[in-house]
N, C-alpha and C positions, 0 to 999 in steps of 0.2 A: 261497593263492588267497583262503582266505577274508578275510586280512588287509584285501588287494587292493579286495576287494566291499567290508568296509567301513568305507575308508578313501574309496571311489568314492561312497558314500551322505553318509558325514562334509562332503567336498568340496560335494556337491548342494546339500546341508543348508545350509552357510553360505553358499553363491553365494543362495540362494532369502532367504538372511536381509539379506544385504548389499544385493540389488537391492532388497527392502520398506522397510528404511531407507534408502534412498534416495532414495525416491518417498515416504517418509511426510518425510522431511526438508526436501523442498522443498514452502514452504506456497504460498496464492494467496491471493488480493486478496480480504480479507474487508471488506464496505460494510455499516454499520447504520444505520440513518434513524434521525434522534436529533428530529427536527421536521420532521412534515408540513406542506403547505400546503393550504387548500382550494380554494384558485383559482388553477391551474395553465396560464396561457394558450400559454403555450412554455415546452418542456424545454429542456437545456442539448444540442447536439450538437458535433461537430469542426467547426472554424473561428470557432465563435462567441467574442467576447470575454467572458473572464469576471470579476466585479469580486468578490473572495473575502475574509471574515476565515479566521483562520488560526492554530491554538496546535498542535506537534508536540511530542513525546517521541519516545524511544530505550525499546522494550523490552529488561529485563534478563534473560539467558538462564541460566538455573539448570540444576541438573547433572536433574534429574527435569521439566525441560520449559521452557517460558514462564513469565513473569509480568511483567506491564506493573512497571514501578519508580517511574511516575510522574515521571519525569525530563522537563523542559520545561526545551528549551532557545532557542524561537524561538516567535514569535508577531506578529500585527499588530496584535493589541488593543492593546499598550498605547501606541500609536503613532496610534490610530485611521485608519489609511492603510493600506488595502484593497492585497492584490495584485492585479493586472490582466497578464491572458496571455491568448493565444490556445487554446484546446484543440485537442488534438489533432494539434499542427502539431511536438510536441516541443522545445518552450520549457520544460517544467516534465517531472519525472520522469515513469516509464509508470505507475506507480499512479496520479497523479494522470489525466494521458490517457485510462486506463477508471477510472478510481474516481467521476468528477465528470460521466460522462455520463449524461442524462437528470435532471438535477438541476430543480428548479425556484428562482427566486426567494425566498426567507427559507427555504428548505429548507437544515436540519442534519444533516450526516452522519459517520458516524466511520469513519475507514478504517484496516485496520492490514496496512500494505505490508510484505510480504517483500522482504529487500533486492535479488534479483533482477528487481526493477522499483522500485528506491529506486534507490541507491547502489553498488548489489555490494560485491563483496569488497575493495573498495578504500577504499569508504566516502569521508567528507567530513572528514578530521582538521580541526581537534580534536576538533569535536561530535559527528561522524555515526562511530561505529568501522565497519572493515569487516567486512561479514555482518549490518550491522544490521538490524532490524524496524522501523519508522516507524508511532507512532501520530497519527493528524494528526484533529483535531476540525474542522471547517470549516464555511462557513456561507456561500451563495452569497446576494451581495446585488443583481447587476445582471447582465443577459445583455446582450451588446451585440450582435445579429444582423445583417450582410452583405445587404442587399438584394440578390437573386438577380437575375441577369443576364438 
């Protein structure tokens, strides 16, 4: 019996360790304002056009955690030709969707997207592996707002 007991606690024990690894494994949408602006006459919401620069990595995953690797495999600077999408309409990943709302004009921000709103598990070969992390630098240059009906 006593085996029994605790073999029942052992089992507890790891059911309680696997479900916090699990929930500690799946990260969220971290946004850092890398440039404020002072004059902020409209934010960015869903529908607005938005006219974006743009440089991404692939964070490298090590056996003791994260570490950005600095890998830059896309960007619009050197191109100087702005991406243009609609938000929030799902033209562009779900990080970007909420990462880029409420943004203002020459405001810079850094997002680093769990691939669970990147790419998933499938990822984008060759570039994007699956499970990746996206760190995306960005830089809103132009709102293009919808005159309301």
């Amino acid at each position: 019996m006593r085996v029994s007991w605790v073999l029942t606690v052992l089992s507890i024990c790891l059911s309680a360790l696997a479900t916090a690894a699990g929930a500690e494994g799946k990260r969220k949408l971290q946004i850092g304002v890398k440039k404020r602006v002072d004059h902020c006459p409209i934010k960015s919401r869903k529908g607005d056009v938005l006219h974006m620069h743009y440089t991404v990595g692939v964070e490298a995953e090590l056996l003791d955690g994260k570490l950005e690797d600095g890998t830059e495999f896309d960007s619009s600077l050197p191109q100087n030709q702005p991406f243009v999408f609609s938000l929030g309409t799902g033209q562009v990943i779900k990080g970007w969707d909420q990462g880029l709302l409420g943004m203002c004009e020459g405001e810079k921000r850094k997002l680093v997207i769990p691939s669970e709103l990147g790419y998933g598990e499938r990822g984008a070969p060759p570039k994007i592996p699956g499970g990746a992390t996206l760190v995306f630098e960005v830089e809103l240059l132009k709102i293009e707002r919808r005159s309301e009906l």
